[in-house]
C-alpha positions in Angstrom: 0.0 0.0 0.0 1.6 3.1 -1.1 1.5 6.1 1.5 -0.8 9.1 0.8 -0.5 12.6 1.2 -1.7 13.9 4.5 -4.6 16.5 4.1 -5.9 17.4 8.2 -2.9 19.0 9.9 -2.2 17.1 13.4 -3.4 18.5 16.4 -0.2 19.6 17.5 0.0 21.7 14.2 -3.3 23.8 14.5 -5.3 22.9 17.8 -4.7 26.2 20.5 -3.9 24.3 23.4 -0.9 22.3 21.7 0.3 25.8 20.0 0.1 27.7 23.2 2.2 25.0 25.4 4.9 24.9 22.6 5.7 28.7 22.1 5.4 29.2 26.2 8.3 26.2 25.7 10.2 27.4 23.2 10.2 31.7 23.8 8.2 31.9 27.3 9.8 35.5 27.4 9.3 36.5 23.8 6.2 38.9 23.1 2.9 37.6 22.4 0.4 41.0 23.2 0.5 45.0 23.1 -2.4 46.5 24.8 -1.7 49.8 25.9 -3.6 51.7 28.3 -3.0 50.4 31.9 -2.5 47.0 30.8 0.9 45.4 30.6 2.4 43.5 27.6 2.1 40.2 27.2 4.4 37.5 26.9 4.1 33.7 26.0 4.6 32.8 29.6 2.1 35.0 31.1 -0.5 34.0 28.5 -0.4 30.4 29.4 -0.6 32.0 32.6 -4.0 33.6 32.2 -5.0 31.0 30.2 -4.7 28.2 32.6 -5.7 30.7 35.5 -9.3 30.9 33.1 -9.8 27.5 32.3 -9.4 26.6 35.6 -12.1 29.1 36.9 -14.6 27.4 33.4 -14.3 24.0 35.0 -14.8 24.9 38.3 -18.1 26.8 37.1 -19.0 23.7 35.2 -17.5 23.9 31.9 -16.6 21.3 30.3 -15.4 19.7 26.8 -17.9 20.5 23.7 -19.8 23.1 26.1 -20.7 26.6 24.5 -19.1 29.5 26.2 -20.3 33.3 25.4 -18.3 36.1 24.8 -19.9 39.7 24.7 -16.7 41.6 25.3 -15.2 45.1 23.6 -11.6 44.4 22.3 -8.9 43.7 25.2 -7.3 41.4 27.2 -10.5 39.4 28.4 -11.8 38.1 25.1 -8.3 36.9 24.4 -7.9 35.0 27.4 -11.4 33.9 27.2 -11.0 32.4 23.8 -8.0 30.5 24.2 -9.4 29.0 27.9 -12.5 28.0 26.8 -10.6 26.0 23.5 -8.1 25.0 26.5 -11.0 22.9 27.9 -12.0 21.7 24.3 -15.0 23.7 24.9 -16.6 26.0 22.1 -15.9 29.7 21.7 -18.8 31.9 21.1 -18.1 36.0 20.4 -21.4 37.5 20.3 -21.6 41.3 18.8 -21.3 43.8 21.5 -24.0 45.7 19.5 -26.9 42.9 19.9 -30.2 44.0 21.6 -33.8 42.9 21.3 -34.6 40.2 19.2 -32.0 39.9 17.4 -29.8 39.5 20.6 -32.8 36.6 22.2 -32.2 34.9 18.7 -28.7 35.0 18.9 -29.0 34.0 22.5 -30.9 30.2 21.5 -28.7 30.0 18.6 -25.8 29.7 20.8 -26.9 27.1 23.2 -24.6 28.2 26.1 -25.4 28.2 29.6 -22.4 30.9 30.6 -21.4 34.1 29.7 -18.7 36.8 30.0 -19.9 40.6 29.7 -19.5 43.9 30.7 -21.7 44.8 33.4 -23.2 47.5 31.5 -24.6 45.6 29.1 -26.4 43.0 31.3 -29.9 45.5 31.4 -30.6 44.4 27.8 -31.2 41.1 29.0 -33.7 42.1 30.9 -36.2 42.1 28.6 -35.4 39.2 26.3 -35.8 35.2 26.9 -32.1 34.2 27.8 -32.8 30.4 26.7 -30.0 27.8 28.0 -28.3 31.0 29.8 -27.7 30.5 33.5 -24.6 31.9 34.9 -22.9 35.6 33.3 -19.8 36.5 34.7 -20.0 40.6 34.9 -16.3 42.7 34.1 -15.6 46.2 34.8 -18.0 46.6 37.7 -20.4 45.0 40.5 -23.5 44.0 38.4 -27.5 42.1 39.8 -28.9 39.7 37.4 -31.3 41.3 35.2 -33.6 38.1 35.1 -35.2 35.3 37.3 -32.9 32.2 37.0 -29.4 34.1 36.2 -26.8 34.3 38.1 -24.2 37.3 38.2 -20.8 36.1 39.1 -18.1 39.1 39.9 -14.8 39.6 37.7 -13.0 38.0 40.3 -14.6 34.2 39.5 -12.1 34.3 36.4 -9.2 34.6 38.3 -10.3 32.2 40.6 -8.6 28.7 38.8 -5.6 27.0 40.3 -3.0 24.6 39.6 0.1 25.5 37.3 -1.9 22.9 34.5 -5.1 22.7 32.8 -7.8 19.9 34.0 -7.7 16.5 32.2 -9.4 16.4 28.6 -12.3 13.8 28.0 -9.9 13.3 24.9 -7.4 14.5 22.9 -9.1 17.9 21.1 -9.2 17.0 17.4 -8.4 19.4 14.3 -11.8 19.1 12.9 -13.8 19.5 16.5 -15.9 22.6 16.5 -13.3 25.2 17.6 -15.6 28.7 17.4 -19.0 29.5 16.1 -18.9 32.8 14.1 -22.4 35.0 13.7 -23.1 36.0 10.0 -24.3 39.2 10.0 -27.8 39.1 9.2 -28.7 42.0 6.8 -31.2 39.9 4.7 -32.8 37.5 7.6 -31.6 35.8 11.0 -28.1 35.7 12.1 -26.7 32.2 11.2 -24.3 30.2 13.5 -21.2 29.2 11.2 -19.6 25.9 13.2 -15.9 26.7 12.5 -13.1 24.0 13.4 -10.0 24.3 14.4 -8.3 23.1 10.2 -10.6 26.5 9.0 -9.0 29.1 11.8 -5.6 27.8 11.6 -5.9 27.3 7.8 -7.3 30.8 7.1 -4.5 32.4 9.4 -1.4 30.5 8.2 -2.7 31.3 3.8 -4.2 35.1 4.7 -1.0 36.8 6.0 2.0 36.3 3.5 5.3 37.4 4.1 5.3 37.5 7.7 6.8 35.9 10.4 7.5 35.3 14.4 9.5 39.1 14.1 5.8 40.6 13.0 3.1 42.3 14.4 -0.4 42.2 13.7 -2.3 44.7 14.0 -5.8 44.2 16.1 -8.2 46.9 15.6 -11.5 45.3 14.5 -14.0 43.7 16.9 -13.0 40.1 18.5 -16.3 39.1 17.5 -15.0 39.2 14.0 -13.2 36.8 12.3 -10.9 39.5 10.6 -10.2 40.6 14.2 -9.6 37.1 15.5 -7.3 35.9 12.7 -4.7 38.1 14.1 -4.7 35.8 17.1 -4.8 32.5 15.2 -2.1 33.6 12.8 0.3 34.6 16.5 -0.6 31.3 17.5 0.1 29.6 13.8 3.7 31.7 13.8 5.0 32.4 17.1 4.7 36.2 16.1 3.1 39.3 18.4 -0.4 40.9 18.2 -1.5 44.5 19.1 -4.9 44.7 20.5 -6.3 48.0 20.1 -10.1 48.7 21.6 -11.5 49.6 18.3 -10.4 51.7 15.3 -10.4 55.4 15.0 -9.4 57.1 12.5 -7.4 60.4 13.7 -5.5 57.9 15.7 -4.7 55.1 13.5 -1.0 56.1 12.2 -0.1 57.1 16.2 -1.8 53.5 17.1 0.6 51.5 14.7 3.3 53.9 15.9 3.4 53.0 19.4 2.3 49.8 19.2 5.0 48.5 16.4 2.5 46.9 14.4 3.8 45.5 11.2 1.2 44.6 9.0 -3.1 45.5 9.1 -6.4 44.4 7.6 -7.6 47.8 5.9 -11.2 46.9 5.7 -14.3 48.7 3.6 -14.3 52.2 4.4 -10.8 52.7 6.6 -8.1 52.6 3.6 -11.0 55.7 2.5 -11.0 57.2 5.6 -6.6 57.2 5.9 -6.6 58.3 2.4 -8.4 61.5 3.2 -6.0 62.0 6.3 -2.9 65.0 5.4 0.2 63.2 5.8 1.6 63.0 8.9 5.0 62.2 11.5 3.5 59.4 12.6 2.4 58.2 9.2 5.7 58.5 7.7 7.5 56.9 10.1 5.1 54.1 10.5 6.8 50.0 11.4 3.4 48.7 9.4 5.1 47.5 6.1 2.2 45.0 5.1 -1.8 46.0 4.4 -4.1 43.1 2.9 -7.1 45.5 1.3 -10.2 44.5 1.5 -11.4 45.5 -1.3 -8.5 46.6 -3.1 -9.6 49.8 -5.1 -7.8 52.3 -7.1 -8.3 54.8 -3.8 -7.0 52.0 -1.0 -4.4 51.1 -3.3 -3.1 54.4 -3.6 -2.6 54.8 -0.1 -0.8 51.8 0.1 1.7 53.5 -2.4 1.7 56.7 -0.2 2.7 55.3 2.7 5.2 53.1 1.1 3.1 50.0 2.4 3.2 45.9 0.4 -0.4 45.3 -0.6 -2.5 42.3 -1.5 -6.2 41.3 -1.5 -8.6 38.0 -0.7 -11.9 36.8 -1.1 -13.1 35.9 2.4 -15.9 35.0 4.5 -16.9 33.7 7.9 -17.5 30.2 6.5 -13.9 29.8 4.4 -10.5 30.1 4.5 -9.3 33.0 2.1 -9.6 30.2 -0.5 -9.0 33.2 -3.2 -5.7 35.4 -2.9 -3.3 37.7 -4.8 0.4 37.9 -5.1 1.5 40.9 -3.0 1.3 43.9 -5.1 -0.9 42.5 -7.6 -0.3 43.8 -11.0 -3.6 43.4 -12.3 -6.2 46.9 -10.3 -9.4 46.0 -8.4 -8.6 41.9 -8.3 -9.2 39.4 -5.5 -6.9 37.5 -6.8 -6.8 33.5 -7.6 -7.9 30.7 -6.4 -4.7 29.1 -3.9 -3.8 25.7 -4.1 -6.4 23.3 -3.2 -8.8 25.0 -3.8 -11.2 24.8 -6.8 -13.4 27.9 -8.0 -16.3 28.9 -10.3 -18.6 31.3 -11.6 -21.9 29.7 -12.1 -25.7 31.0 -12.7 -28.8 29.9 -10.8 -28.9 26.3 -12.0 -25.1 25.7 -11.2 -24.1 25.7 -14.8 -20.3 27.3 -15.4 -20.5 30.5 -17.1 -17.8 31.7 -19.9 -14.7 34.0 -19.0 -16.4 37.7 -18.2 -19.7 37.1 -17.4 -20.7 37.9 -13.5 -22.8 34.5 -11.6 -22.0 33.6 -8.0 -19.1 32.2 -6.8 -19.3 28.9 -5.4 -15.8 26.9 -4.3 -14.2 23.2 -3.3 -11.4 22.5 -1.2 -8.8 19.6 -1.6 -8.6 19.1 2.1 -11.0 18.6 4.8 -12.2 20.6 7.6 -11.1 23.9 5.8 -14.8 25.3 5.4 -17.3 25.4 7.8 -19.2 22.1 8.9 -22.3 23.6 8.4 -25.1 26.0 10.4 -25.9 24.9 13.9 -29.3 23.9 14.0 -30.0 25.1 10.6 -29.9 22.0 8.5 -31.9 23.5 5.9 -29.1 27.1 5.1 -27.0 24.4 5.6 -28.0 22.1 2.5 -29.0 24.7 0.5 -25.0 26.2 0.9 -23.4 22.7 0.1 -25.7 21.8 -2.8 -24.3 19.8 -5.6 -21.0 19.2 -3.5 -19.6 23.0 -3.6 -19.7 26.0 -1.3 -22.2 28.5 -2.3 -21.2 32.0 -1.1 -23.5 34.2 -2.3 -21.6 36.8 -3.9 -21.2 37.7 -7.5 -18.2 38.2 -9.1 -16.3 37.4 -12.3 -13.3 35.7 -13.4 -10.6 36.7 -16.6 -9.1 34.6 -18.9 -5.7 34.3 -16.6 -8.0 33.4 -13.3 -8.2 36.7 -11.9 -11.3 37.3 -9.6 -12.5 40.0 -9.4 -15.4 40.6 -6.7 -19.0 42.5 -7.9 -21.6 42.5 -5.5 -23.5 40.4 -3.1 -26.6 38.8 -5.5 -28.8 40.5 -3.8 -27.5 43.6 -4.2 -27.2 43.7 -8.2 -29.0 46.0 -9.8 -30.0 45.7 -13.3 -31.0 49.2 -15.2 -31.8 49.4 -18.5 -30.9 45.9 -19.6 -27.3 46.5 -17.9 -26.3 45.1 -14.8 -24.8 47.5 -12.4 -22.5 46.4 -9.4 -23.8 48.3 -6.4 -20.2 47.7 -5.2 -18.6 49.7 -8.1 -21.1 52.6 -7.8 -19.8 53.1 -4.1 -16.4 53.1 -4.5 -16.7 56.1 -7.0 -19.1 57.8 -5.0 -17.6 57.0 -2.1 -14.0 58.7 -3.5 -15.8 62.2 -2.9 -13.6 64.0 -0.5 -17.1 64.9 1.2 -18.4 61.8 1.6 -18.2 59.2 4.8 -19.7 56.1 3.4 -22.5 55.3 1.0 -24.9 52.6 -0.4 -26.3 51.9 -3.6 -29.8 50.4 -3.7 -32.3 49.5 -6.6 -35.4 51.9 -6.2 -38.7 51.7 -8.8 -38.9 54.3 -10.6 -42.0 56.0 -12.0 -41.2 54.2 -15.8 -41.6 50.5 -13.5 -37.9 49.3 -13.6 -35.1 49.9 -11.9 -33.1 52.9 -10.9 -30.1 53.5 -8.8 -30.4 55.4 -5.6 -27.0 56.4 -3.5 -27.6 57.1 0.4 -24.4 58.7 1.5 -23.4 59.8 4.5 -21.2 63.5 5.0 -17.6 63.5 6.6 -17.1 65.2 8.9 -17.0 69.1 8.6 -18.3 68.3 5.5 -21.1 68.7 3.3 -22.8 67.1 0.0 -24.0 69.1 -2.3 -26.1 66.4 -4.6 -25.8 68.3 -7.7 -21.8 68.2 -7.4 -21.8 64.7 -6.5 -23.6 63.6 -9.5 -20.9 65.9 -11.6 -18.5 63.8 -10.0 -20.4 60.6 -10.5 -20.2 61.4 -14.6 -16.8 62.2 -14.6 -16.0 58.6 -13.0 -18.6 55.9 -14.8 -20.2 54.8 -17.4 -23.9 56.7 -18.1 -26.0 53.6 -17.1 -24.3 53.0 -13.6 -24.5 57.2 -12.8 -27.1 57.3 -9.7 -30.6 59.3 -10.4 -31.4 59.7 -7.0 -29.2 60.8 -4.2 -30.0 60.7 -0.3 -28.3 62.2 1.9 -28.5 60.6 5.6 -27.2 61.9 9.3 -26.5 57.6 9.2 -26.8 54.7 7.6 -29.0 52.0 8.6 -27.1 49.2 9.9 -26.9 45.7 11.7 -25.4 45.5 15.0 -22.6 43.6 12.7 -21.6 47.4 11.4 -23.2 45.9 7.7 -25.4 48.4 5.9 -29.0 46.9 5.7 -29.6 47.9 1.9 -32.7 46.1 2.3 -33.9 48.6 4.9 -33.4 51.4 2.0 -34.5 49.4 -0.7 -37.8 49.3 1.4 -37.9 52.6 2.4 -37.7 53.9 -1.5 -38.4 57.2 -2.6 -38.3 59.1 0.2 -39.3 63.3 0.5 -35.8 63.8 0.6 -34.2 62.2 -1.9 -32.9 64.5 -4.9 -33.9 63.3 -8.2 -31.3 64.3 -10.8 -34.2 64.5 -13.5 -36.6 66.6 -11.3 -33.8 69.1 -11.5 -33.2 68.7 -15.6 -30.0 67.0 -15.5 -30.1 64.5 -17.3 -27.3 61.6 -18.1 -27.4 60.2 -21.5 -24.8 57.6 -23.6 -21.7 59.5 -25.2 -21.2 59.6 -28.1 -17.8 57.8 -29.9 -18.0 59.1 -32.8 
C-alpha cells in the first residue's frame, strides 16, 4: 500500500492548546500582546498563565469539553484569554456582537446554546427584557453588576481569576483538528443571524494562507472587533507563527497612524471604508514613520491602493468569509487593479448562474468553491440543516456573492446577488457605484440600492453619509459621478442621511433602503433637468 498525502494538519499543528504550550516552551519571554492603556504587555509565559488561570475558573463553574461559552466583550485582554481558555478545555468559543439587543440579541441567544457568559456589566440591562434560553450563569467585568432576570446568576470579575494549579484539567480526549473550535455569527442583513460551526483546520488554515510574508519578528495589527473573524485571525495567525499581536479597543481614525506607531505593528487588515477614511487623512510624522510595512485591502480599489503607495506600504487582496479560508488570494502587489486574486492551491473555484451551470470568462454568476482538504470550510449552520444544505448543494460552497473571473484566473469581486442592480438591460454592481461615489472628499460612506422608478424598472439610488465638517452638495456629487462611470451606472437619485442603517454587525442593511424607496428627501437628478445620456464615440 503506497502512503498518501496527509490533508488534516495534526493537532499539534493547529489545535490552540498544543500551540500555546509549545511557544510558552520554546520563547516563554518572547512577546505575544500590546495592549496599551493600563494593561501590561504580554508574553508567551504569562499567556499560558491567564490561560490556565481561566480554564481553571470554566471548570470549576461547570465547563466542560464541547460546552458553549459566550463572549460579549469590547476588544482587550479578556476576550483573548477567554477564547484560548475556553478551547483550552475543548469547549466551544462563542463571540457575540457587543451591538446585539432585542430580538436579534434573544435569537442569537438560542442559537448559541450556552449556559455561561462573559460581559461587561453594563450591558447586562438588555437582558432584561429578552428570553435568555440555556443562559444560566454571566460573569460581569468592569463593575459590581444584579442579574437582570429570574434564573441568572451574576458572578463578579474576580470568578475568572479564581482557577488553580500550574496545569489545565484533564481532557475527556485528545481535542481533534476538525472539532468545533468557534461559532462565528453571519451578520444578518437579509434574515436571522446564522451560526457558522468553525473548526480548528478553518481558523488555523485561514490564518497561516491570509498573511503572507510574515513571520514570528511581525506584528499584527488588532483593531476590529474580537467578534469578527478579521479581528480574531490576528490571534490565530500569532498562535500559527509564534509572532506578536497589538490589541487596540476599536479603530479610530485620527489615531490610527499614532496607534501603529506606538504599538509597532507590522502589518493590518484595511477593511471597507478605513483605507478611504486614511486616504483622506494629510500626511503626517506618525504616518511617515510608520513599522506597518504589510496591508491586505479588502477590497483593493484604485483609492485603497493608492494609499498603500503613499505610505510606502506591500499590498494584496482575498476573497473571504466567515465560512472559508481565504480560498481566493493575490500575489502581493498585484499587477492586475481592483482583483481578489486567484484561487490558492487546493482549492477549486467557479462562476456559475442559478442552476449551477459554469458560465464563460467575463460574465458575472455567483461564486461557489471546493477545497482539496477537509475541515477547511465550515461544517455547516448549527441547528440550521436547511441554510446548511441549501449552501453545500451539488458538492460545492455556495457564497453568495457575484463576481467574475478573466481569462488568466483573476477574480474580481461585484456585488452580493442580492444587491445587483440591473437598469436598463445592464447590470450595475452596487459595489462599483460606491467606490466612485464614495472617492468624494465629502463623503463618509455610501450605499447603492435599486429603487422603482416611475417608468416600473429599476433605478439607482445612492444614500451617503457626509464626513465630517463636510457637506454634499447632490448636484456636485452627481458631476463627480459622470466624470467617473459609465452613463447607465451614474445614480438618479441621491440621499443624503445623518447615518446609515445598519446591523449590530456594522453591515449596511440595503434592504432597509430598498424598502424605504423614494423618500421626500431624496434628490432626483431629472426633477432638476440633469439629465445623463450615452456618449457619443464618434
Amino acid at each position: 500500500m503506497t502512503d498518501v498525502a496527509r490533508r488534516i494538519p495534526p493537532r499539534e499543528d493547529c489545535v490552540f492548546r498544543h500551540l500555546l504550550d509549545l511557544h510558552a516552551e520554546r520563547t516563554p519571554d518572547a512577546p505575544f500582546a500590546v495592549f496599551g492603556g493600563d494593561e501590561p504587555d504580554w508574553t508567551w509565559a504569562d499567556l499560558r498563565r491567564k490561560t490556565l488561570e481561566t480554564a481553571n475558573a470554566l471548570h470549576a463553574l461547570g465547563v466542560r469539553q464541547g460546552d458553549h461559552v459566550l463572549s460579549w466583550l469590547e476588544n482587550g485582554p479578556a476576550p483573548v484569554r477567554l477564547w484560548l481558555a475556553v478551547n483550552h478545555l475543548g469547549a466551544v468559543f462563542v463571540p457575540m456582537n457587543t451591538a446585539y439587543k432585542g430580538g436579534l440579541l434573544e435569537h442569537v441567544l438560542h442559537l448559541a446554546d450556552a449556559s455561561v457568559m462573559v460581559c461587561h456589566a453594563a450591558m447586562l440591562p438588555r437582558l432584561a427584557d429578552v428570553d435568555t434560553g440555556p443562559l444560566r450563569t454571566i460573569i460581569a467585568l468592569d463593575g459590581p453588576a444584579e442579574a437582570p432576570a429570574p434564573g441568572l446568576t451574576v458572578l463578579p470579575e474576580a470568578a475568572l481569576s479564581s482557577g488553580s494549579g500550574t496545569e489545565a484539567p484533564a481532557l475527556e480526549r485528545p481535542i481533534e483538528p476538525w472539532d468545533v473550535q468557534t461559532i462565528l455569527f453571519t451578520s444578518g442583513t437579509t434574515g436571522p443571524s446564522k451560526a457558522v460551526l468553525a473548526s480548528y483546520v478553518q481558523i488555523n488554515t485561514g490564518a497561516r494562507v491570509s498573511f503572507p510574508t510574515t513571520g514570528a519578528g511581525d506584528r499584527g495589527l488588532v483593531h476590529t472587533p474580537l467578534f469578527h473573524i478579521t479581528g480574531m485571525a490576528k490571534i490565530a495567525w500569532a498562535l500559527a507563527t509564534g509572532g506578536s499581536i497589538a490589541v487596540l479597543d476599536r479603530f479610530r481614525t485620527d489615531t490610527f497612524w499614532s496607534d501603529v506607531r506606538r504599538t509597532g505593528a507590522t502589518f493590518a487588515v484595511m477593511m471597507g471604508t478605513i483605507a478611504t477614511f486614511l486616504a483622506k487623512l494629510p500626511r503626517s510624522e506618525d504616518e511617515i514613520r510608520t513599522p506597518l510595512r504589510l496591508a491586505l485591502l479588502a477590497p483593493s480599489n484604485a483609492e485603497s491602493e493608492a494609499l498603500c503607495r503613499r505610505v510606502g506600504l506591500d499590498f494584496y487582496s482575498v476573497f473571504n468569509m466567515s465560512e472559508t479560508a481565504s480560498p481566493i488570494i493575490t500575489q502581493i502587489n498585484p499587477e492586475v487593479p481592483g482583483t481578489c486574486g486567484r484561487a490558492r492551491p487546493g482549492m477549486e473555484a467557479r462562476i456559475v448562474d442559478a442552476n449551477d451551470e459554469e458560465l464563460p470568462v467575463g460574465a458575472v454568476g455567483e461564486l461557489i468553491l471546493r477545497s482539496d482538504d477537509p475541515w477547511v470550510f465550515c461544517s455547516g449552520y448549527h441547528k440550521n440543516p436547511e441554510a446548511t444544505a441549501g449552501a453545500w448543494r451539488n458538492g460545492w460552497f455556495h457564497t453568495g456573492d457575484a463576481l467574475r473571473r478573466d481569462a488568466e484566473g483573476n477574480f474580481f469581486y461585484v456585488d452580493r446577488i442580492k444587491d445587483a442592480i440591473r437598469r436598463r438591460g445592464e447590470n450595475i454592481s452596487s459595489f462599483e457605484v460606491e467606490i466612485e461615489i464614495q472617492a468624494h472628499p465629502s463623503v463618509a460612506e455610501c450605499a447603492a440600492v435599486a429603487v422603482t422608478s416611475e417608468h416600473g424598472e429599476d433605478d439607482v439610488l445612492v444614500a451617503v453619509v457626509s464626513a465630517a465638517g463636510a457637506s454634499v452638495d447632490p448636484a456636485e456629487l452627481l458631476a463627480f459621478a459622470r466624470e467617473r462611470m459609465p452613463h447607465y451606472m451614474v445614480p438618479r437619485f441621491f440621499r443624503v442621511m445623518e447615518a446609515l442603517p445598519k446591523t449590530p454587525t456594522l453591515k449596511i442593511q440595503k434592504a432597509e433602503l430598498r424598502r424605504q424607496g423614494l423618500t421626500p428627501d431624496v434628490w432626483d437628478r431629472e426633477a432638476a433637468g440633469l439629465s445623463v445620456k450615452r456618449e457619443a464615440v464618434r
